[in-house]
C-alpha positions as CSV (number, residue, x, y, z in Angstrom):
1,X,-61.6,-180.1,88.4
2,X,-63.0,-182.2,91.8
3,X,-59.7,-183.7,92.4
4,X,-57.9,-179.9,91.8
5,X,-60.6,-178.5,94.2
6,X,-60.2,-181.3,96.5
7,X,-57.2,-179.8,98.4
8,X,-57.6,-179.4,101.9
9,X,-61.1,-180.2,103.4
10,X,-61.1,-184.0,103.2
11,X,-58.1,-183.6,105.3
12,X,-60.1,-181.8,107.8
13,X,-62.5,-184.1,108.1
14,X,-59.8,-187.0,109.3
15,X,-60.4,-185.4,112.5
16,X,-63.3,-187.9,113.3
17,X,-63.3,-189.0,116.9
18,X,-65.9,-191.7,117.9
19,X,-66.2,-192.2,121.4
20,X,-66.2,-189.3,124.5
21,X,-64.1,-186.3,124.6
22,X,-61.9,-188.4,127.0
23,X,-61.5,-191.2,124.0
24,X,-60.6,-188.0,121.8
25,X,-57.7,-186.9,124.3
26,X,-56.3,-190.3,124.4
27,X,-56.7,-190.8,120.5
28,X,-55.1,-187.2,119.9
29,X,-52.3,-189.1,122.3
30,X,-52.0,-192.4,120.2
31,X,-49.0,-193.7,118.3
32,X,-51.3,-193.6,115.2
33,X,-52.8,-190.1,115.8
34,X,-49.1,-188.7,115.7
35,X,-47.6,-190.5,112.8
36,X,-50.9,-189.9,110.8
37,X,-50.4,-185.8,112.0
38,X,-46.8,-185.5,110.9
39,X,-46.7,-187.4,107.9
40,X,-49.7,-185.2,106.5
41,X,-47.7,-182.0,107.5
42,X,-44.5,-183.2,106.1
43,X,-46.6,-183.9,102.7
44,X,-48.2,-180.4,102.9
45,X,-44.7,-178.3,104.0
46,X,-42.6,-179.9,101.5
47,X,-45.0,-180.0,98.6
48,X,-45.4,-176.0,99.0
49,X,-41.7,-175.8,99.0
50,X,-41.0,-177.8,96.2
51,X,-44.0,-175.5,94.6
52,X,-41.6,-172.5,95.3
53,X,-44.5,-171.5,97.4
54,X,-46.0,-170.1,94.5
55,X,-49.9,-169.3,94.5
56,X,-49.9,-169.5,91.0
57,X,-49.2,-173.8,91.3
58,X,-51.7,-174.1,94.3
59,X,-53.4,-176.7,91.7
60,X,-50.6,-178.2,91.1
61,X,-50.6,-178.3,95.2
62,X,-54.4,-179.5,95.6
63,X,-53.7,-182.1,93.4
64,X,-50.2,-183.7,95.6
65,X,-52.8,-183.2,98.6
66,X,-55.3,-185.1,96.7
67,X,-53.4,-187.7,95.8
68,X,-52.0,-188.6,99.5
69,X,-56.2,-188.1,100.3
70,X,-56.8,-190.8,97.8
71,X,-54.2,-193.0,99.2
72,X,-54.9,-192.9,103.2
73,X,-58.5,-193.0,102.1
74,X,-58.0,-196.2,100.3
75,X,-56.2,-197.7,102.8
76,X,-58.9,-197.1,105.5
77,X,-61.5,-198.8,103.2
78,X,-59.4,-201.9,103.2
79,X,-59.2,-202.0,106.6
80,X,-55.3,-201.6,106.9
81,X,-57.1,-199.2,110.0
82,X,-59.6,-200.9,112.5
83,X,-62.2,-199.4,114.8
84,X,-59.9,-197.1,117.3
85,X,-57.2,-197.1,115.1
86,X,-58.5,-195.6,112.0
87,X,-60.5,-193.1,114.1
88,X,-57.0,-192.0,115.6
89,X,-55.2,-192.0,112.3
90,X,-58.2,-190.1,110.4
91,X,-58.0,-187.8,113.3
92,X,-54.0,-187.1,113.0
93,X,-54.0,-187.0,109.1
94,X,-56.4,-183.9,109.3
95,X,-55.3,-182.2,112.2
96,X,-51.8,-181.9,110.4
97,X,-52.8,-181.0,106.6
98,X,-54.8,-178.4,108.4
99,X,-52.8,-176.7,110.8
100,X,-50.8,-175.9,107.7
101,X,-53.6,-173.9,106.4
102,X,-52.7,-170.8,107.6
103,X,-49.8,-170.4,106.1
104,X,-50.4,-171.2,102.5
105,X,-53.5,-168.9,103.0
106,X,-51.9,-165.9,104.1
107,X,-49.8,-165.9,101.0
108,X,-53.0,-167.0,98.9
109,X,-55.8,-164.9,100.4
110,X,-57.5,-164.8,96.5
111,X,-57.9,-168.6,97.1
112,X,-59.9,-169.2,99.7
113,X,-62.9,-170.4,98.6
114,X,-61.1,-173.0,95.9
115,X,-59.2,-174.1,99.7
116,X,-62.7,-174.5,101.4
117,X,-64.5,-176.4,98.3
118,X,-61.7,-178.6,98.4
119,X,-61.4,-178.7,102.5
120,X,-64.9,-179.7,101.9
121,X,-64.5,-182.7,99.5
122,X,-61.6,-184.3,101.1
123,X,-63.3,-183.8,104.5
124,X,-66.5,-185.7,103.3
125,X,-64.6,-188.7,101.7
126,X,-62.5,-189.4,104.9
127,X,-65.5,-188.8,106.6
128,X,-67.6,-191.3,104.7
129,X,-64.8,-194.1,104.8
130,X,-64.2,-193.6,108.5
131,X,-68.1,-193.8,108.9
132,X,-68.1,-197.2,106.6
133,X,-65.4,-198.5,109.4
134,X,-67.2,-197.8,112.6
135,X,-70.6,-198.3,111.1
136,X,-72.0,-195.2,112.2
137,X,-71.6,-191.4,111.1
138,X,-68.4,-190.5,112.4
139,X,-68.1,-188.0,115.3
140,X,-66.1,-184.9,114.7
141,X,-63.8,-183.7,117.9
142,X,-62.5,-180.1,116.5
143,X,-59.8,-178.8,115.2
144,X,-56.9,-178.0,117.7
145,X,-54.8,-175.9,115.4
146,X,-57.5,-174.1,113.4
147,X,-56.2,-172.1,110.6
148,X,-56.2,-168.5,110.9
149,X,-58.0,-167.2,108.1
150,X,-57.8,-163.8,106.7
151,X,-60.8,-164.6,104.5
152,X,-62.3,-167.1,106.5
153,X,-66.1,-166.7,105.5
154,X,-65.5,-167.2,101.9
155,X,-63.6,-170.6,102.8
156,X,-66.5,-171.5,105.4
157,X,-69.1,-171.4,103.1
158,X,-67.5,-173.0,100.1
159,X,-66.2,-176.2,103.0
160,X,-69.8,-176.2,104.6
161,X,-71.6,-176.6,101.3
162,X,-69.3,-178.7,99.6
163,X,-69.3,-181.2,102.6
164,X,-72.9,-181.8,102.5
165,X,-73.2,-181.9,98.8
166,X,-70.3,-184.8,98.5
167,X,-71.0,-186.6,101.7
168,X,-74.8,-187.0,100.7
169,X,-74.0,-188.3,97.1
170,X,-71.1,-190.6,99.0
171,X,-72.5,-192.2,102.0
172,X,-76.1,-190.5,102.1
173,X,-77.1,-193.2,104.7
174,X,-74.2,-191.7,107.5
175,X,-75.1,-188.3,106.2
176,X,-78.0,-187.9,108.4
177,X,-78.6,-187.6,112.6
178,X,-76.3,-185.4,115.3
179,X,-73.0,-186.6,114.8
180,X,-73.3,-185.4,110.9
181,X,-75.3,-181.9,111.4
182,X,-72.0,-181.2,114.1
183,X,-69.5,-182.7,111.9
184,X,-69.0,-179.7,109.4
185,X,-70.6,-176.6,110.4
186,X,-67.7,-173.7,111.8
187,X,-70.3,-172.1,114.0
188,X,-70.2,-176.0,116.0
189,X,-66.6,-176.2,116.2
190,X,-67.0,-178.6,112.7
191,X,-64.2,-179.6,110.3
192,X,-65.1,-176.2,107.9
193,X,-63.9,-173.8,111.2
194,X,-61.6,-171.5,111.5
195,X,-59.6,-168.5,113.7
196,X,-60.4,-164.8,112.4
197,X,-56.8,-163.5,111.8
198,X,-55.9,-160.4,114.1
C-alpha cells in the first residue's frame, strides 16, 4: 500500500537545491539537472501511455513511479551522485515527474489525495537521501512547472502530512530547522505546491 501510494511526491521533493538561489539557476542549468528532468518525464509520459491512460491502473502507474524512486534513490545513497551533483540530479528528477502532474490529474481529479500521499512519500525519501549526501537537511528551491491542480487542496494536505510523517520516521535528525519547515509546505513555495486550475 506505501509503495502504491508512493507515486508522485518523492519525486517532488528531488527538487532539493543546497546553496543560493544563484547555485539553484546554475544547477537547474547543469548537464545532470537536465538528464535527471527528462528521463523522469520520459518514465512518467510513457508509463501513462502504456497504461492506456487509464485512471482505473493509476496503481499500477504509482507503482512504475515507485520503482524508478527506488532506483535513483538508491543510487544517490551509494554515492554514484556527489555534493553538487546529486543536488542537481535530485533537483531535475522531480522537476520532471512533476510537471507531468497536471495532466494525469485532470483526467483523474477523484485521485488526488492518493497523488499527494504518495507526492509526499517519495518527496521525503529523496529528501532524506539527498540530506544524508550533503550532511544537512536539504534546501528546497520550488517547483518551476507546478501542476495545475483542479483539486489541489485535497492533494496539499495529503503531500504536506505525509512528508512530515515519513521524513521524521526516515531521517528525524535532518527533519528539523528552516530548511525542513520550507521544504514541504505549498503556502512556502514547498515540494507539496501547486497552481489553482482556471
Amino acid at each position: 500500500m506505501v509503495k502504491k501510494v508512493a507515486f508522485f511526491c518523492s519525486l517532488l521533493v528531488f527538487l532539493l537545491v543546497v546553496g543560493s538561489s544563484s547555485q539553484s539557476s546554475a544547477a537547474r542549468k547543469s548537464s545532470f539537472y537536465k538528464m535527471a528532468k527528462k528521463t523522469s518525464s520520459r518514465l512518467v509520459s510513457s508509463s501513462w501511455r502504456s497504461l492506456g491512460a487509464d485512471c482505473n491502473k493509476a496503481d499500477q502507474l504509482m507503482q512504475i513511479i515507485g520503482d524508478g524512486v527506488d532506483r535513483v534513490t538508491r543510487d544517490i545513497k551509494k554515492k554514484k551522485f556527489r555534493g553538487k551533483m546529486a543536488v542537481d540530479f535530485g533537483n531535475g528528477y522531480i522537476e520532471g515527474l512533476v510537471s507531468t502532474l497536471d495532466d494525469i490529474i485532470d483526467q483523474c481529479s477523484n485521485e488526488c489525495s492518493m497523488i499527494g500521499q504518495a507526492s509526499g512519500e517519495w518527496s521525503a525519501e529523496i529528501f532524506c537521501a539527498v540530506s544524508e549526501v550533503v550532511g544537512q537537511s536539504a534546501q528546497f528551491d520550488g517547483l518551476d512547472d507546478r501542476p495545475n491542480l483542479i483539486c489541489g487542496e485535497a492533494y496539499r494536505m495529503s503531500c504536506e502530512s505525509t512528508f512530515v510523517g515519513q521524513a521524521k520516521k526516515m531521517c528525524l535528525v535532518y527533519a528539523v530547522g528552516n530548511n525542513f519547515n520550507n521544504y514541504y509546505p505549498a503556502s512556502r513555495g514547498g515540494c507539496c505546491s501547486y497552481d489553482i486550475e482556471d
